[in-house]
C-alpha positions as CSV (number, residue, x, y, z in Angstrom):
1,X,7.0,-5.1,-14.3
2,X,3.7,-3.3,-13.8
3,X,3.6,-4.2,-9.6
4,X,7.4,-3.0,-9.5
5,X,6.2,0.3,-10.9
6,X,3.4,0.6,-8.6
7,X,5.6,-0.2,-5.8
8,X,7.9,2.8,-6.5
9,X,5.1,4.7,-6.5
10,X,3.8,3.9,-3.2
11,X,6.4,3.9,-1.3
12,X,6.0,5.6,2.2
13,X,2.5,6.6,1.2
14,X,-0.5,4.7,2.4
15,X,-2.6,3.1,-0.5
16,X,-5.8,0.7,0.2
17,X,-6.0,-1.8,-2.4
18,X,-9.0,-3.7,-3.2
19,X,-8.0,-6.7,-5.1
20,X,-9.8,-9.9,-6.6
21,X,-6.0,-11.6,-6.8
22,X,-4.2,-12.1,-3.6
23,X,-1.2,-12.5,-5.2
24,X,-1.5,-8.4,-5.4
25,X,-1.9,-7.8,-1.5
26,X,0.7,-10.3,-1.0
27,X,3.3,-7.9,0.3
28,X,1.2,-5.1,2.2
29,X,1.8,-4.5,5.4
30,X,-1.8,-5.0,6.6
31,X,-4.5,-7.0,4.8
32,X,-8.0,-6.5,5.9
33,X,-9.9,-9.3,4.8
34,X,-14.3,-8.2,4.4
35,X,-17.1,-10.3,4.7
36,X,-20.7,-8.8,4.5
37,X,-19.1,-5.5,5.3
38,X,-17.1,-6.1,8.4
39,X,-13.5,-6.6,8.6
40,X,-13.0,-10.4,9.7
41,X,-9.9,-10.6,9.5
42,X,-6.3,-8.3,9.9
43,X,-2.7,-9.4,9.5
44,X,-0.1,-9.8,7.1
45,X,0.0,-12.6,4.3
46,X,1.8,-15.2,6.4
47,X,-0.4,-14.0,9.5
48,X,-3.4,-14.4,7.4
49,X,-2.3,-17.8,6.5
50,X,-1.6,-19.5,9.8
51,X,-5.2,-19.6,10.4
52,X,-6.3,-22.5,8.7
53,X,-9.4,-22.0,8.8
54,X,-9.7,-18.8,8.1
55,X,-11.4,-16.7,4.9
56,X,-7.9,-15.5,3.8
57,X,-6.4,-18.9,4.1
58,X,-9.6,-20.6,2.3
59,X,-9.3,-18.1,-0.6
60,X,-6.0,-18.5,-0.6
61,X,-5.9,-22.3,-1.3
62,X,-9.0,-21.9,-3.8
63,X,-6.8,-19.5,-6.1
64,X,-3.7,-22.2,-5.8
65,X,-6.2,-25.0,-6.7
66,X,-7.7,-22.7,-9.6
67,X,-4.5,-22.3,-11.2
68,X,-4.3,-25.9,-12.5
69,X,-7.5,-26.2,-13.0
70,X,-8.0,-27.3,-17.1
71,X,-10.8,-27.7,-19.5
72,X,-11.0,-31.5,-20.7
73,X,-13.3,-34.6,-20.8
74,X,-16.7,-34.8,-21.9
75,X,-17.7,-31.3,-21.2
76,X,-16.9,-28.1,-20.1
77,X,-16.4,-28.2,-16.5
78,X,-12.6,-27.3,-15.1
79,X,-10.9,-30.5,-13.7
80,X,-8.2,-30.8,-11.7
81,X,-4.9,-32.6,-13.7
């Protein structure tokens, strides 16, 4: 609801979003992905994505991975289901 209001708001304007979440730069036109300062990477999502090995890709697969990620056992480290 919140994004869908944001996205009426942008439109035709250009925004830069910094963002902890990928899931919020999901559908910009152009993601710069920073390491250290310099831009390491440019493309969309699915551009981003195709390169394996890439930072975007890499972050990408650790959010997936965090999401079912669940306190349990012994202690308090997150384990994976």
């Amino acid at each position: 609801m919140v994004q869908q209001a944001i996205d009426r708001l942008v439109t035709g304007k250009t925004v830069v979003v910094i963002a902890h979440r990928l899931s919020t730069v999901v559908g910009a036109d152009q993601i710069l992905v920073l390491d250290a300062g310099r831009i390491t990477q440019r493309g969309t999502h699915t551009e981003l994505l195709a390169d394996r090995d890439g930072r975007y890709a890499r972050m990408w697969q650790a959010q997936l991975a965090a999401r079912v990620w669940h306190l349990g056992g012994s202690g308090s480290e997150p384990t994976a289901p």
